[in-house]
C-alpha positions in Angstrom: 1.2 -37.9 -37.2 -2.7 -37.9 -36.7 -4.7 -39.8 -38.7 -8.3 -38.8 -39.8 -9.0 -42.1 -37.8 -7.5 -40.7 -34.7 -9.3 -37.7 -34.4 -12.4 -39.5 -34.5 -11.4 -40.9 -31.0 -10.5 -38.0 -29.3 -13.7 -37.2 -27.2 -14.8 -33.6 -25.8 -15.1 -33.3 -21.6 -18.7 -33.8 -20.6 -20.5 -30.9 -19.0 -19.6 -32.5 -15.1 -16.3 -32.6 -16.0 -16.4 -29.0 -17.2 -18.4 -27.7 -13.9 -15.9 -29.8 -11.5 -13.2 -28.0 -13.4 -14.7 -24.9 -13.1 -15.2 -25.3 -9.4 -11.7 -26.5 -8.6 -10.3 -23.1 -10.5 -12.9 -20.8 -8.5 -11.8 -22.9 -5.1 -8.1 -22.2 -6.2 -9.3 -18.1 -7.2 -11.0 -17.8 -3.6 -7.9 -18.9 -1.5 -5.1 -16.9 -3.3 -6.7 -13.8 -4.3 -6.7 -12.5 -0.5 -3.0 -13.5 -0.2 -2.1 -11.7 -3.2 -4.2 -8.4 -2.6 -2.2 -8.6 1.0 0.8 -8.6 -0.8 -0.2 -5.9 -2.8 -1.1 -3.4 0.1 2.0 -4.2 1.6 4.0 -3.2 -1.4 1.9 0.1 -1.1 2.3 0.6 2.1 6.2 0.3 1.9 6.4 3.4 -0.5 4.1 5.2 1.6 6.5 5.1 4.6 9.6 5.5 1.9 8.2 8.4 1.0 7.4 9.8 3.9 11.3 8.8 5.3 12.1 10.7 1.9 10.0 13.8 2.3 11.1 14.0 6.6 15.2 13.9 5.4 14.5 16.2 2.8 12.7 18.8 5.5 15.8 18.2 7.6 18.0 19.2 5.0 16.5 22.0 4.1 16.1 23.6 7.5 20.2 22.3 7.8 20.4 24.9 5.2 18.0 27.5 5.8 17.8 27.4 9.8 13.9 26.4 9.5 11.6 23.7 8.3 10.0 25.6 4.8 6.2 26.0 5.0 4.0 23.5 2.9 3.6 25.7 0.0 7.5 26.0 -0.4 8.1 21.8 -0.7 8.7 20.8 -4.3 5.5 18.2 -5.5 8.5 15.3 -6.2 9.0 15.3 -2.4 5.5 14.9 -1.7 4.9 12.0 -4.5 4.1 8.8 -3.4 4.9 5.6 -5.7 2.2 3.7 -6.9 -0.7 6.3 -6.5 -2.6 4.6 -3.5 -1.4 7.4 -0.3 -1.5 10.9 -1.2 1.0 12.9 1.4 0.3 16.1 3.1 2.7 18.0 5.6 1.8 20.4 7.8 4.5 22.9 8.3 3.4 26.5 9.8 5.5 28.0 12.7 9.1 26.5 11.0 10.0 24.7 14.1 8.0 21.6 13.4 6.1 19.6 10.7 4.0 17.0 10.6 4.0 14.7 7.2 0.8 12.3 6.8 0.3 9.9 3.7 -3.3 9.3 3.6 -5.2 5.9 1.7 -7.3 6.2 -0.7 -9.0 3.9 -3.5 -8.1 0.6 -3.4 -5.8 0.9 0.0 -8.7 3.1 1.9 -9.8 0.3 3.6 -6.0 -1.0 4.8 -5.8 -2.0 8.3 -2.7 0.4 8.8 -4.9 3.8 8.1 -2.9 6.8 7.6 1.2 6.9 8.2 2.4 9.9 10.4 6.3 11.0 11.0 6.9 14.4 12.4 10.1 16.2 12.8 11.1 14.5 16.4 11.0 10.9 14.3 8.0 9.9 16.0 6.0 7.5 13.7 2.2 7.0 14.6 -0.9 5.2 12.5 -4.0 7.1 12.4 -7.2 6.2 11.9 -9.2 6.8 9.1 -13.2 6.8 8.4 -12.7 3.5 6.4 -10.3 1.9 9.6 -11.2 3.5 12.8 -9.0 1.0 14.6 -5.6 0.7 13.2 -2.9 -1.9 14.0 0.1 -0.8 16.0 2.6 1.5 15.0 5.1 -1.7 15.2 3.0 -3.9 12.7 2.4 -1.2 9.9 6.0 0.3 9.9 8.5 -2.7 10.1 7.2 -3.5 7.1 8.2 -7.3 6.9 5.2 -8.3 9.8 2.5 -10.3 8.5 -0.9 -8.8 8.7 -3.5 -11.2 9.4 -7.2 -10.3 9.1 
């Protein structure tokens, strides 16, 4: 138990000790917050291509079924959804012979080094730039998924 005579002792940090501490917890901030905010486009980036795998065997179904890929208007907005709200996806279906799906960035993943995802329906899978990332790494890098991206 504490004694009245104990609490006398106890002594508050001094002001260095509070700016050393301060310092060592911004240090610590500085070198983990990139690491995690890589982490966190990558998770992105991952639903972005699962939805775009989604919404390409969906289209293949459907034209399984119907003899034809179905125009953009005719695809139900659950196929088109994107986890996570950070890639919006657009197709581009006209002639019913081929499509092209693209999940754009935008807010915080606008300025990811992947840029845009494409598939279309031969399976060909292609980054695009974007006005944020002009350059984008290689189609390899941003669709295996498990490659570290170093800036």
């Amino acid at each position: 138990m504490f004694k009245i005579s104990n609490l006398r002792r106890l002594r508050r940090p001094t002001f260095t000790e509070l700016t050393i501490s301060a310092a060592a917890i911004a240090v610590a901030a500085a070198i983990v917050l990139p690491f995690y905010d890589d982490h966190v486009k990558r998770s992105h980036r991952a639903s972005a291509r699962a939805a775009l795998l989604h919404a390409a065997q969906w289209m293949e179904r459907t034209a399984t079924a119907r003899g034809r890929y179905p125009a953009a208007a005719a695809i139900p907005d659950n196929v088109m959804f994107v986890k996570g709200g950070r890639y919006t996806m657009v197709v581009t279906s006209t002639d019913g012979l081929t499509y092209t799906l693209t999940a754009l960035p935008h807010a915080e993943q606008a300025d990811d080094l992947c840029g845009s995802f494409r598939i279309n329906q031969a399976g060909l899978r292609l980054q695009v730039a974007t006005a944020e990332v002009p350059n984008t790494l290689s189609t390899v890098e941003c669709w295996v998924g498990h490659t570290a991206i170093k800036r």
